[in-house]
Each structure stands twice: as C-alpha cells, then as structure tokens.
LOTIVO-823684 format. One line per 10 residues: number of its first residue (from 1); their letters; for each residue x, y, z of C-alpha. Coordinates in steps of 0.02 Angstrom, whole numbers, plus 50000, padded with zeros to 5 digits. Layout:
<pts>
NUM = a = X Y Z; ...
</pts>
This chain:
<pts>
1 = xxxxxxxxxx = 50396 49132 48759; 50497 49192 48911; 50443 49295 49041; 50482 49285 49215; 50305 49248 49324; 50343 49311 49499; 50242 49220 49605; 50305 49127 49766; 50331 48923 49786; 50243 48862 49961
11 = xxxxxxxxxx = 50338 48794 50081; 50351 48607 50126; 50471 48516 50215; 50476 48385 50356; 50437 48390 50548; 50535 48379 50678; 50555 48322 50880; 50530 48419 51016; 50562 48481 51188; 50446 48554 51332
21 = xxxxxxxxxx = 50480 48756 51371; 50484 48834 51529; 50417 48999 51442; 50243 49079 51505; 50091 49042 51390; 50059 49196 51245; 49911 49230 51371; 50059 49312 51492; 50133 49421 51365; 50024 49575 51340
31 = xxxxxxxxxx = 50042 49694 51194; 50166 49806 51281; 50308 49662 51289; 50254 49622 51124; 50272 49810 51064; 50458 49822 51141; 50492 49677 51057; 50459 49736 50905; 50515 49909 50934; 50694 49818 50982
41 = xxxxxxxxxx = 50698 49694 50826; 50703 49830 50707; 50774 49985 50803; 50971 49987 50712; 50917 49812 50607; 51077 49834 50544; 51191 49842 50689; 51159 49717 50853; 51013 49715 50973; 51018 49847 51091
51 = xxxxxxxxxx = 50910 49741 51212; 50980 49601 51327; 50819 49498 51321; 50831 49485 51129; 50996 49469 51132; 51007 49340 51243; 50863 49250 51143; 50970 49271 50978; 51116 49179 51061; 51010 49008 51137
61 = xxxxxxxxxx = 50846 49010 51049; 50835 48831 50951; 50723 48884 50803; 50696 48661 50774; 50686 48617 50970; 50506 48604 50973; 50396 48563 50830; 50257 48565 50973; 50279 48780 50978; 50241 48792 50788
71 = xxxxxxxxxx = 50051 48764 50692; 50159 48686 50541; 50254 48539 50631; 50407 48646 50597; 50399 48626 50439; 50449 48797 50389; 50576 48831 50514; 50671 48674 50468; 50669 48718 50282; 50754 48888 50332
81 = xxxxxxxxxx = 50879 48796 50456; 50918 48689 50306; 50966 48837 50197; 51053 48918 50351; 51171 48763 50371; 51202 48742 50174; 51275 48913 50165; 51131 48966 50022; 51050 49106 50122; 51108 49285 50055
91 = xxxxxxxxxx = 51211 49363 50168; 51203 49529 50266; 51241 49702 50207; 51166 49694 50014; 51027 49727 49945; 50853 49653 49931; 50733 49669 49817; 50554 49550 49847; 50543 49534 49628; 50713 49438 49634
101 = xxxxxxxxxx = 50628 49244 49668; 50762 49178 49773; 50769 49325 49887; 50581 49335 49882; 50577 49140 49926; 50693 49172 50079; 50607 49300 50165; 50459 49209 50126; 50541 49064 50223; 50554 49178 50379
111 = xxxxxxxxxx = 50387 49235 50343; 50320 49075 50362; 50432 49030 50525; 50338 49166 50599; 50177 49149 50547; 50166 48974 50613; 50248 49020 50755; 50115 48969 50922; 50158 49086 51057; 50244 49229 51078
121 = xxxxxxxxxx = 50382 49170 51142; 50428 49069 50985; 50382 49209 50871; 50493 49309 50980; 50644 49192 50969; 50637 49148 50779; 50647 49326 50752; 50776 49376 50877; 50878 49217 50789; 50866 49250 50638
131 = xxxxxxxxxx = 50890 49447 50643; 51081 49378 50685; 51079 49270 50525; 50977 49333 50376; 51007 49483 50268; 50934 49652 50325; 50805 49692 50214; 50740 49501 50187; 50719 49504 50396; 50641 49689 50402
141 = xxxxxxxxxx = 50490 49624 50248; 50454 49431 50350; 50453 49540 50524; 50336 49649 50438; 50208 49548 50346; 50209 49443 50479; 50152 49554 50622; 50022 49638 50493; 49959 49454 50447; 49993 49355 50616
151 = xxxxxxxxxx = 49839 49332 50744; 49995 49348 50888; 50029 49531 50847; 49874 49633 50855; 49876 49782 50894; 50046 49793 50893; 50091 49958 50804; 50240 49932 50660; 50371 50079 50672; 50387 50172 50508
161 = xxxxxxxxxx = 50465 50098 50374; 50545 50270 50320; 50633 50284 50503; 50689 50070 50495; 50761 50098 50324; 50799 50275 50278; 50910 50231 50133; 50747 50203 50050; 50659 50350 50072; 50787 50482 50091
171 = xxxxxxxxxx = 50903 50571 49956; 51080 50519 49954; 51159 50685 49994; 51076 50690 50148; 51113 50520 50209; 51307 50579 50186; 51276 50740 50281; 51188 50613 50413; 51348 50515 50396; 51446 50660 50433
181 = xxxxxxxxxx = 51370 50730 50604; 51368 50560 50654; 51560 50561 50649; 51584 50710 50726; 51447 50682 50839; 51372 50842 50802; 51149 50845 50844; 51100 50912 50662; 50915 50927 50556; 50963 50933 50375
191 = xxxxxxxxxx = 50822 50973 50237; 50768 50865 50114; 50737 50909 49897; 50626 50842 49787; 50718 50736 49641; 50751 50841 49488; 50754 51012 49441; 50638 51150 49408; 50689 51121 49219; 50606 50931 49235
201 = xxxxxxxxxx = 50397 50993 49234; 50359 50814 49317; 50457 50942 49465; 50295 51003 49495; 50209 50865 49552; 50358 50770 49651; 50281 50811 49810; 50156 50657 49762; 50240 50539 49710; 50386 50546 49834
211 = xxxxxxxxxx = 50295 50578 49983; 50350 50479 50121; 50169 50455 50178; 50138 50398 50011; 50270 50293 49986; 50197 50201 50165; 50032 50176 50075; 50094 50094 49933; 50221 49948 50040; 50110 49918 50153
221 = xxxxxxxxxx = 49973 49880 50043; 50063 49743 49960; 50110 49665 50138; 49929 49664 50168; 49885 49609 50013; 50044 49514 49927; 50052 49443 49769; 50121 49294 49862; 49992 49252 49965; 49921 49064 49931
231 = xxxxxxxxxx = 49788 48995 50045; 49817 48831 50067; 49972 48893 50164; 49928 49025 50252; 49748 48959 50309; 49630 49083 50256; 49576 49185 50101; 49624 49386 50073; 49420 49436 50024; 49440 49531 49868
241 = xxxxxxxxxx = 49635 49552 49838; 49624 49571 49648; 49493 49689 49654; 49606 49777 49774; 49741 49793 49672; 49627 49865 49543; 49567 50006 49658; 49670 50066 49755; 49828 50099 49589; 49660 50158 49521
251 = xxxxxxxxxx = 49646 50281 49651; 49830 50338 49646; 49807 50362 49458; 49664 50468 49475; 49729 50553 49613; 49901 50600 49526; 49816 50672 49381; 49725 50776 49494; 49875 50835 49579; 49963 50885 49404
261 = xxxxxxxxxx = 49791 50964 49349; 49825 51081 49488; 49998 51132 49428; 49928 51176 49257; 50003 50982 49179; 49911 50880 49065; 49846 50702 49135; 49995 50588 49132; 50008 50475 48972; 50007 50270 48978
271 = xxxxxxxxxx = 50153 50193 48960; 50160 50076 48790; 50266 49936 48757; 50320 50004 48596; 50338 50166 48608; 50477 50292 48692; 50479 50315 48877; 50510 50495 48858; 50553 50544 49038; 50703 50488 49122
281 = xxxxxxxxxx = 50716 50480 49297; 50888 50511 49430; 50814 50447 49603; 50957 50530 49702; 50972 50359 49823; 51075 50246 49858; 51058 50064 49962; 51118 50042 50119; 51241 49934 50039; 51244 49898 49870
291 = xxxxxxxxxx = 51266 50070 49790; 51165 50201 49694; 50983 50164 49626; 51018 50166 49428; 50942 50300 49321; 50837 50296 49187; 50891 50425 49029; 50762 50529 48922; 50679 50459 48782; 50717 50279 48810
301 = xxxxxxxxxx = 50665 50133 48693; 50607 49965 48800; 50720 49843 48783; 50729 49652 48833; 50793 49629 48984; 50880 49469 49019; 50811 49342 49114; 50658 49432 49134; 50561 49451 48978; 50557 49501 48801
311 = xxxxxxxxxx = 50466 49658 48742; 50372 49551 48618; 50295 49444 48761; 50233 49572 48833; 50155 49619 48725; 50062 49449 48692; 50019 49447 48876; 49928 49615 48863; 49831 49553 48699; 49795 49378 48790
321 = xxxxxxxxxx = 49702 49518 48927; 49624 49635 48812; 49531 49488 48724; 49487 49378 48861; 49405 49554 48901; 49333 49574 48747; 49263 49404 48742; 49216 49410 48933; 49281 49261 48987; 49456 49196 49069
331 = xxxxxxxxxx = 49518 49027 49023; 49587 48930 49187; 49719 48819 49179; 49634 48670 49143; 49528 48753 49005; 49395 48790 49092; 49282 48955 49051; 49278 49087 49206; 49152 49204 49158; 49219 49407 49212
341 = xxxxxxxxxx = 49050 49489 49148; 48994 49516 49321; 49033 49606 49483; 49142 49476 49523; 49237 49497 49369; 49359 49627 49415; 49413 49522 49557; 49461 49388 49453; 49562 49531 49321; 49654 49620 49454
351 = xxxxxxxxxx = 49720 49438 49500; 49756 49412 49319; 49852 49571 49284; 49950 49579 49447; 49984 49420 49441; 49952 49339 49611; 49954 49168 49654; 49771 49203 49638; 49787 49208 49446; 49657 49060 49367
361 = xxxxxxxxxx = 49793 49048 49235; 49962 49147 49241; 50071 49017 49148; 49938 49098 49002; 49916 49278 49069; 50072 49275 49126; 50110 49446 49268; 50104 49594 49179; 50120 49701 49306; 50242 49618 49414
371 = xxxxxxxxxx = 50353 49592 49268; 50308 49769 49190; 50402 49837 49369; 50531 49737 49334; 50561 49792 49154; 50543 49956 49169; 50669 49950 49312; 50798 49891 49214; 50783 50018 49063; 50987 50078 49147
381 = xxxxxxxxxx = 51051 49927 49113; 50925 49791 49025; 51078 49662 49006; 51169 49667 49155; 51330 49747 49066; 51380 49857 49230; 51285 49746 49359; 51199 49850 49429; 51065 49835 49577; 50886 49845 49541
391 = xxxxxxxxxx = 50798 49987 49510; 50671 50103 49607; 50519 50016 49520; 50581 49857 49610; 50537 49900 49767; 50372 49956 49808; 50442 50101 49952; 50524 50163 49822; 50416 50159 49641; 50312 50307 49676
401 = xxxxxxxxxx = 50453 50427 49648; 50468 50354 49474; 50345 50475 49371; 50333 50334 49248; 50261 50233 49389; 50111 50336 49361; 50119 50291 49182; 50132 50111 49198; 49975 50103 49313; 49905 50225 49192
411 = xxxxxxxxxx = 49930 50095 49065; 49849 49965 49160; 49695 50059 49223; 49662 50107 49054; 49632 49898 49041; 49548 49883 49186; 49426 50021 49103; 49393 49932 48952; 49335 49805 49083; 49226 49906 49194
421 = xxxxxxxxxx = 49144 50004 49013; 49112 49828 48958; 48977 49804 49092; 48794 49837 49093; 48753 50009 49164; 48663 50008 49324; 48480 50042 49321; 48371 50167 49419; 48291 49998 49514; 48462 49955 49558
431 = xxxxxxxxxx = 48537 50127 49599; 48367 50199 49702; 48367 50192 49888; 48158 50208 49902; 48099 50347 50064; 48289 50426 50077; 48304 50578 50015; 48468 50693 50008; 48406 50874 50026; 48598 50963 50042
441 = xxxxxxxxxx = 48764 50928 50008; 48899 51056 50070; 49068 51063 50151; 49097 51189 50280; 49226 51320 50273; 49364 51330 50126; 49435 51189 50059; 49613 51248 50089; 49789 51162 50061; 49961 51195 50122
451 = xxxxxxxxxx = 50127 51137 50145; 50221 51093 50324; 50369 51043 50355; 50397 50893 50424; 50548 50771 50541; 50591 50617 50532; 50755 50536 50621; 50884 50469 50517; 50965 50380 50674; 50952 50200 50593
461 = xxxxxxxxxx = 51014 50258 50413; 51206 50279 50487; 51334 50154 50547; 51352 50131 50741; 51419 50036 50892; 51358 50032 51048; 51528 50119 51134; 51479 50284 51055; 51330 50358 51115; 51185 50423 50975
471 = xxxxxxxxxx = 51155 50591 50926; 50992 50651 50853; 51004 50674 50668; 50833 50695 50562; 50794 50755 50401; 50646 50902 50363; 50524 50879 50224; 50393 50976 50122; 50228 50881 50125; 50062 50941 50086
481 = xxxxxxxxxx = 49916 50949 50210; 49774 51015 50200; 49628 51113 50344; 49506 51017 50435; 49346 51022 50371; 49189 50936 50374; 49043 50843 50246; 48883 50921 50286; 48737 50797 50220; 48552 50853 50248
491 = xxxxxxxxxx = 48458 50680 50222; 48254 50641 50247; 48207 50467 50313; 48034 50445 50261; 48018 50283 50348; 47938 50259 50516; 48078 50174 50574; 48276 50174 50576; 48380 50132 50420; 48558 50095 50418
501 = xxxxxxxxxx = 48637 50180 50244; 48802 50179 50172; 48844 50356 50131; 48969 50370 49979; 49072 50538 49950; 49159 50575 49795; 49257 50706 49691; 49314 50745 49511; 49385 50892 49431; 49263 50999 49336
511 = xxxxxxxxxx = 49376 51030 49183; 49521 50939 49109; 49684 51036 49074; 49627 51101 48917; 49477 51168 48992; 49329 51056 48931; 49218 51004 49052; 49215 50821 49090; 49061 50726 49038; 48965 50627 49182
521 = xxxxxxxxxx = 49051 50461 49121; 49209 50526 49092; 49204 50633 49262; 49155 50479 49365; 49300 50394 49310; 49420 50508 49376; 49333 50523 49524; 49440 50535 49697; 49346 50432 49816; 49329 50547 49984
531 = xxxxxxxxxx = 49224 50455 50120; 49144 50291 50130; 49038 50279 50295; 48885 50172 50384; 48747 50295 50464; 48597 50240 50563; 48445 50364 50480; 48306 50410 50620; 48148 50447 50539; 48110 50613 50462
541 = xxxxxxxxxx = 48262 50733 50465; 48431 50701 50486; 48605 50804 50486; 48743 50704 50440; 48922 50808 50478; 49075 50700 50460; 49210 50759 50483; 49372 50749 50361; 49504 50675 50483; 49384 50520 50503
551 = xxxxxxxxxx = 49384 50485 50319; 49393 50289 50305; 49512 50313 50134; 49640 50371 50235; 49757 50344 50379; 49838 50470 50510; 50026 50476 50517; 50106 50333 50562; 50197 50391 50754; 50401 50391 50743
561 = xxxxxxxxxx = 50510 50253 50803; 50549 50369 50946; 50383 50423 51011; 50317 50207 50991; 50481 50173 51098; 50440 50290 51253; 50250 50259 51251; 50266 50059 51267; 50393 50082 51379; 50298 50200 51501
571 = xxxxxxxxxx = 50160 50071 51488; 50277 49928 51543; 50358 50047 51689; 50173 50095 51738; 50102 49919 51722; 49973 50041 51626; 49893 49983 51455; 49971 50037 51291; 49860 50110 51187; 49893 50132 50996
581 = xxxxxxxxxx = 49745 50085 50908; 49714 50236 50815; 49888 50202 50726; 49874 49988 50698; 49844 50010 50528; 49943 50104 50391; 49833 50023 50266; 49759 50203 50175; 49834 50367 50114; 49887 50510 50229
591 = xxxxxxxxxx = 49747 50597 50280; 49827 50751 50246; 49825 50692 50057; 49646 50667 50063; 49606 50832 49975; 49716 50858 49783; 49839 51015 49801; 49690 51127 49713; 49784 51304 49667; 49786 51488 49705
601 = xxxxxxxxxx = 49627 51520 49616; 49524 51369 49682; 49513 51219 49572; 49346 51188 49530; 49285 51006 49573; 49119 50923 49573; 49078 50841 49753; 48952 50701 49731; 48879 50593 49883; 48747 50465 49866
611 = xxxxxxxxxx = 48657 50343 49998; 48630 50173 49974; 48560 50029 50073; 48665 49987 50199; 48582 49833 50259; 48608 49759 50076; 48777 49839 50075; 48829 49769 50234; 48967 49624 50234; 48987 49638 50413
621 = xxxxxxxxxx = 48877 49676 50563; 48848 49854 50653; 48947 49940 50533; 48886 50103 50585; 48981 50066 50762; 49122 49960 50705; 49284 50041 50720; 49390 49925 50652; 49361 49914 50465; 49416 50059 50354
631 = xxxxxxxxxx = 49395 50055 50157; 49532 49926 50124; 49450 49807 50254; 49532 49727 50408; 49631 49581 50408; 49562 49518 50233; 49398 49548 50269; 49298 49675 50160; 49142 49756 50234; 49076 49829 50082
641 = xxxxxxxxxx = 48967 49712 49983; 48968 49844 49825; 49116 49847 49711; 49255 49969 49751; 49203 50152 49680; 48996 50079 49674; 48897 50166 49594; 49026 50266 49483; 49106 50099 49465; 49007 50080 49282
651 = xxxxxxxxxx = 48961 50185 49132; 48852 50287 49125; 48789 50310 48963; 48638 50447 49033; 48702 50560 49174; 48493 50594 49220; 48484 50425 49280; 48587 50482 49413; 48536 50648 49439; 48351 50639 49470
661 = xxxxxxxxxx = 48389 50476 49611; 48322 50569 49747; 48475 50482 49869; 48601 50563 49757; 48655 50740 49741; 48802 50847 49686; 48895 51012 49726; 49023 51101 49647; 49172 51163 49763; 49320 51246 49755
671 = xxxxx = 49503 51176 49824; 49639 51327 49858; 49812 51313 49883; 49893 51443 49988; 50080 51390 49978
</pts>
C-alpha cells in the first residue's frame, strides 16, 4: 500500500569548533530590539533588508563559528550549511508548500537553527543569514514557528501573516491592481470579493471560510501545534496536541454549519472517498511566484494522485480507524494494545488521524488527514500532466476558502464522534458541583451582528527597490463583527467559604435547517463553545458579568505590520517599554467571530452555562488571576484538566440528567443580523 505519511525526520548531524563573541549577553537585548528585529526580517521578505544592522549581520554572520552560541552543539546549523554548500536547498522566488517533505524538511532545518539558537544575538544572525539564502516562504514558516515556540522571543508580537504574504490571502485581481499603482506610484485602497458568484450558494457563506481572521486562526494553530513536532528534539512535550486537533476543526465544523444555518443552507455534507465531490472551487490567487492556485471543477470523482496515495488506501486507513474505534483499542508499533476508552483516548485519536509524529502507529494508521489535504488538493491535476503547483488545501492560510475544507473535517469529526458516542455517559455524581447553584442565565442587550469593512496594506505583495520610494496601497474587506455584549450569571455559593469554579458557556442552534428541533444529544454536539473562565465564588450570592471581548475562545485582531513598526520603534526612541501583550498570541478565532452571523429575524439558539469545580479542574495555579492561558493553552501547556467541550463532550442518552444539576442552566436567545 502507498500513501505518503507526512511527518518530519529529526535532525542530527555533527558539532562543530568555536570562537568567543564580542556580542552583549540576551540579558542586554530587551523585547523592543527583539521586536524591530523581527519587524525588519519579514517587512519586504522578498526584496533585501531595509535595516543596516540586519543587513550588515546577513553579510558577516558565521552561522558554524561557534558551536558554544547554540543548545545543539551546532548540530542543526551545520546540517543546513551542508545543504547550503551542496547546492540542494530550493531556491528563491517559488513556491512552498510545508506537505511537500523536502521543503517541509528544509524549513524545518532553519527551524531548528533557531530554536537552538542561545542568545539573541545568534538567533538574530542565523535569521538575518539565512533570509539572504533560503526560499521565501520556507524562511517566513522557521521565523515563525520559531518565535511562537522559542523561550528567546516572548512577547515578541508576530506581524500578520496576511500583510508578510498577501499573495496568500488576497484575490489575484487585486494584487495586479496593487501591481499597477505601484508602477505609477499612485496611493490607492482597492476592494476586495468573495470567490464565486451569487450563482455558487456556498457564496453565501464565503465570508467564513475566507476570512482573513480566520484564515490566521487556522496557520497559526498548526505552528503552535505542528504535526512535526517530536520531543526528543525539541525538549519538551505539546500537553494535549491530538486532542487539539480534534477540537478546535471540531469547532470550525460546528461553527460553519452554524454560519450556513443562518443563510437558510443545509449543514455541509462529509466528504467520502468514493463518492463525487460535487462542488468545485476557483480560488482567484495566485503565488508570489509560481502561478495561479489550480481549480477544482464540479462534480469531481477522487482520483489517485501520484506519489501521494491511492484512493483505495485511503480508504483502508479510515477502516483501520473506525475499528480500532470500534474495538477501543490502538495497536502501537510494536503490537502493543493502547487502550482509547477513556478521557485520554481522544488524545491519542486526534494524533492518529492527523497524523503527528505523535501517532503510536502511523506506518499502520497511516495520516489521513494530512494526506486527505493533499489529495483533495490535487483533484486539478492528480498526475502531474500540466505541473501544476499545489493547491489551496496545501497550505493551511489558504484551505479555509476551500468549501470542501469544511467537508473534509466534516468527514473526520463525524469519526471522531463515533469516538466520543462510544464512551460512557457522565453521571449526576460526576457532573454535580454540591452547594453551587446557578439561579440566572442571561445576556444583556441584543445579540446583534454586522459587517465592517476592513484595511489591510498590500505594501509587501508588490515588487520593489529601495531607489523608489513606497506608496500606500491596501486592500478593503467585508468581515463580520458583531456588538459587545456581556454573560450575565446569577450563581449561590452555599458554602461558608470561597470556591474557585470553572464557568463553561455554550451555544447551539435550536432547529436544524429543516426546522426540527435538535435533541439534547444531538444539540450538544453542535454546540459553539462561547466562554471558558475561572471565578473565585464568595459565599452566598454572586453576580458573575463577563464580558464578550474577554472570551478565552477567541483572540483580538492581530495589529498591522505598520502600526507593530511605529510602536517598537517609539519604545526604542523613548527608551520606554513596549507593550503588546494583549496581541502575543493569535492562537483563537477573531473575537468578532465569536457570535454565528444569526439573520434578520433572530436565529434562535439555546445558551447553556454550567459550573464545575475548579479546584479539580485546575491544571495550573490561580487560574482565576492568570492572564496568560486562553482555551488553547500557553506554550503547550493546557490549564483545563476536563476534556475539550466537558461536559457536552459525551452522550447524553437522558437530557434530565443535565437539566435538574442545580450548577447547570439554559436560556434560549436570539442572534440578529442587521447587514
């Protein structure tokens, strides 16, 4: 059976000698420098540094000098000196995709340069190097992960990815209309379309699934947590990756059939090996270099697609899944039994289906989902007869604006159900939170949603030299937002003392698009998860009012390239301290997403909160004060003890065991949209 397992090789190579530098300790460099830095490393990646201190630093920095400035011996940076000097690196201007292994293995290479870098200074001077030497897009993904992952950039605030690479992110017939007031130098704002037409009904919902915002979420969630990642070479563990990737495509699922029940669509259907993909898909981008993203025509049959994997295989790996479900158990590698009917067990499947280098077995298992982007990428042109470049589903800035991305994941959740449904219910012992009591549950004010427009530069999506000054160019989108408003929780503490719960806030549509109501275990299943929070109760009464912006599912807009430039450098010219830390994580959906679209008439939902035990819940300490973690964790570590989506995470096969817990109640609300 062939199938192509993407998953990365480590890195190992030999050490080097060394050399003492005159360069100040890290403990000089404060997180202003480092923020020019990497404000300057990716500003125009694809033209020369516009900063003499990089610059400089590209032209005499020794990447193998010192194996003293690196935690790896050098190891790393040797191996990618050694490919340098053989000629085998790819080389500038083309594309790069991370699901092609030897591009994937290079930037990995830089990755790992980085990561092991010691100092600043060295991290600094690798990157400034090797900007001059590698291909574009493998620098901008090692720069990337490697300030998200490395313990030398925090808080250091990563410039968005739509404003480094626009290509990705913006339709081509604005990037030639961008092209063209650049040549004639002429300051212009051009507005951005949705894909498609209003002939294509999937129209209706593009707003989701080509979001910028959205499109954010999704990358930067697999640089946090990539499929890559082994810890023997990296040095620590990512705390619940596979169940991760379970919950958070579960929650884009859910969430995009929510957004098409509000334009009067029918859920989206799974995607099936054997049967017709019937909607095509015309992206309307191009690559930098490399030409047009192929399209995808209606009512397409998969096909094999050479050098990746046969349909057939496949569809053994999916049966190899669905019965080590059925029978509960995973068979490792060496044949031993890993049992997945617990709460652990969805860690282990999300590992299994993604496939990570986590996978107990993927030479068996093989990567459906890794492999399922790459097939269904290549639908255009399964055997390479007009060579052309990979598809939108190979990149993960661009998948979301594939509507049968949605299916796919569709597909997939629909596995991970038979999973979940496969577990014992929880019980009223286990589900209880004894002397708390929820007395109301309300949101103030109208749930409302709207669409802005919004700007983003396309400065570093056109050609340029440094003899001809820029001109501002941008691009407006639609996006939807939605009003501030606030959870209103009424909750009685009949203990004499203080008690730290977690309060849990979710939401599911009342009806499906035919207009039956959705049962309790069907309902929970869709649900959108709102809030997640830590509260310290007082005794007797207490008003809980959180407000929507906080949410800790979400993320506020990641600042432009422009605004991150002038900030760290007022900080450096005002020897003041540069503060970004509301924006050091993109890891969440917009908040403005936070609410579904709703329609003119109010879409009905049913709001459901519930408070559990927060001490038992607790992976961290003084959650209730801790800023740092929001749902997805922070830097690999979880806070949440419970399973993602706990306690809707489970059937329930008798809604009343839920409905009489005291420390649960629900509300029905409405969500308008006034566009």
């Amino acid at each position: 059976m062939k199938v192509l397992v993407l998953c990365a090789l480590a890195v190992v190579t030999a050490a080097s000698s060394g050399f003492q530098s005159d360069s100040p300790p890290v403990s000089e460099v404060n997180v202003a420098q480092k923020q020019h830095d990497v404000n300057f490393l990716l500003f125009k990646v694809y033209e020369v540094l516009r900063d003499e201190h990089l610059k400089h630093l590209a032209e005499t920095f020794d990447p193998e000098a010192s194996s003293s400035h690196y935690t790896d011996d050098g190891h790393a940076a040797h191996a990618l000196m050694k490919e340098l000097k053989d000629g085998r690196l790819l080389e500038q201007k083309h594309w790069f995709s991370l699901f092609n292994t030897r591009q994937r293995e290079e930037a990995l290479l830089l990755y790992e340069v980085l990561e092991h870098s010691a100092d600043w200074n060295t991290f600094a001077g690798n990157a400034a190097y090797f900007r001059n030497h590698m291909n574009e897009g493998e620098f901008v993904y090692a720069l990337y992960t490697a300030v998200i992952h490395s313990h030398l950039t925090e808080h250091v605030v990563l410039p968005p990815l739509y404003e480094v690479t626009p290509h990705l992110f913006t339709n081509s017939e604005v990037i030639e209309q961008a092209y063209h007031a650049k040549m004639t130098q002429t300051r212009s704002k051009f507005r951005s379309d949705f894909t498609g037409s209003k002939r294509n009904p999937e129209q209706h919902v593009a707003y989701f699934g080509e979001d910028i915002g959205m499109n954010t979420h999704h990358v930067t969630w697999h640089m946090e947590f990539p499929f890559w990642w082994q810890d023997s070479v990296e040095g620590h563990h990512l705390d619940r990756k596979g169940e991760n990737f379970f919950w958070v495509h579960h929650q884009l699922t859910v969430r995009f059939d929510a957004e098409r029940l509000s334009n009067h669509l029918p859920p989206v259907e799974e995607l099936h090996w054997k049967k017709t993909i019937k909607e095509g898909f015309a992206p309307h981008a191009s690559y930098k270099y490399g030409g047009a993203f192929p399209s995808r025509p209606d009512n397409t049959d998969f096909d094999d697609v050479d050098g990746v994997a046969h349909v057939r295989d496949m569809v053994i790996i999916e049966s190899r899944i669905r019965d080590a479900i059925a029978h509960g158990f995973i068979t490792a590698r060496d044949g031993s039994i890993i049992d997945i009917r617990d709460k652990d067990g969805i860690d282990i499947l999300g590992d299994v289906i993604e496939s990570s280098m986590y996978s107990p077995n993927s030479e068996y298992y093989g990567a459906l989902h890794n492999t399922a982007h790459v097939m269904l990428g290549r639908q255009g042109d399964p055997h390479g007869k007009y060579d052309l470049p990979p598809g939108v589903l190979e990149h993960f800035e661009t998948a979301t604006r594939d509507p049968a991305f949605f299916r796919l994941h569709k597909y997939m959740d629909n596995i991970f159900r038979e999973h979940k449904d496969s577990l014992t219910p929880y019980t009223k012992e286990e589900l209880q939170f004894p002397g708390v009591k929820i007395d109301n549950l309300a949101t103030s004010g109208l749930l409302e949603t709207y669409f802005e427009d919004f700007e983003y530069s396309l400065l570093n999506a056109v050609d340029d030299t440094v003899e001809i000054d820029d001109v501002e160019i941008s691009t407006i989108v639609p996006r939807l937002n939605h009003h501030d408003f606030t959870f209103n929780i009424d909750v009685i503490n009949e203990h004499e003392e203080d008690v730290l719960a977690t309060v849990r806030i979710f939401a599911w549509p009342v009806k499906d698009s035919n207009g039956v109501e959705f049962s309790f275990t069907d309902g929970r299943w869709n649900a959108i998860e709102m809030d997640k929070f830590w509260v310290k109760l007082h005794p007797r009464e207490n008003h809980i009012v959180r407000r929507s912006r906080d949410s800790s599912v979400t993320v506020h807009d990641v600042p432009s390239f422009q605004y991150l430039m002038d900030r760290t450098e007022d900080a450096l010219t005002d020897h003041t301290e540069l503060d970004l830390h509301d924006f050091e994580s993109a890891l969440g959906l917009p908040n403005r997403f936070l609410l579904p679209k709703g329609n003119s008439k109010g879409l009905e939902f049913t709001l459901v909160a519930i408070l559990t035990n927060g001490e038992a819940d607790a992976a961290v300490e003084n959650l209730h004060t801790n800023t740092k973690f929001n749902h997805y964790g922070y830097r690999g570590v979880y806070p949440d003890n419970q399973p993602h989506g706990y306690p809707l995470d489970r059937r329930v096969d008798d809604e009343r065991i839920f409905t009489r817990l005291p420390n649960f109640k629900q509300v029905n609300v409405k969500v308008f949209n006034r566009s």
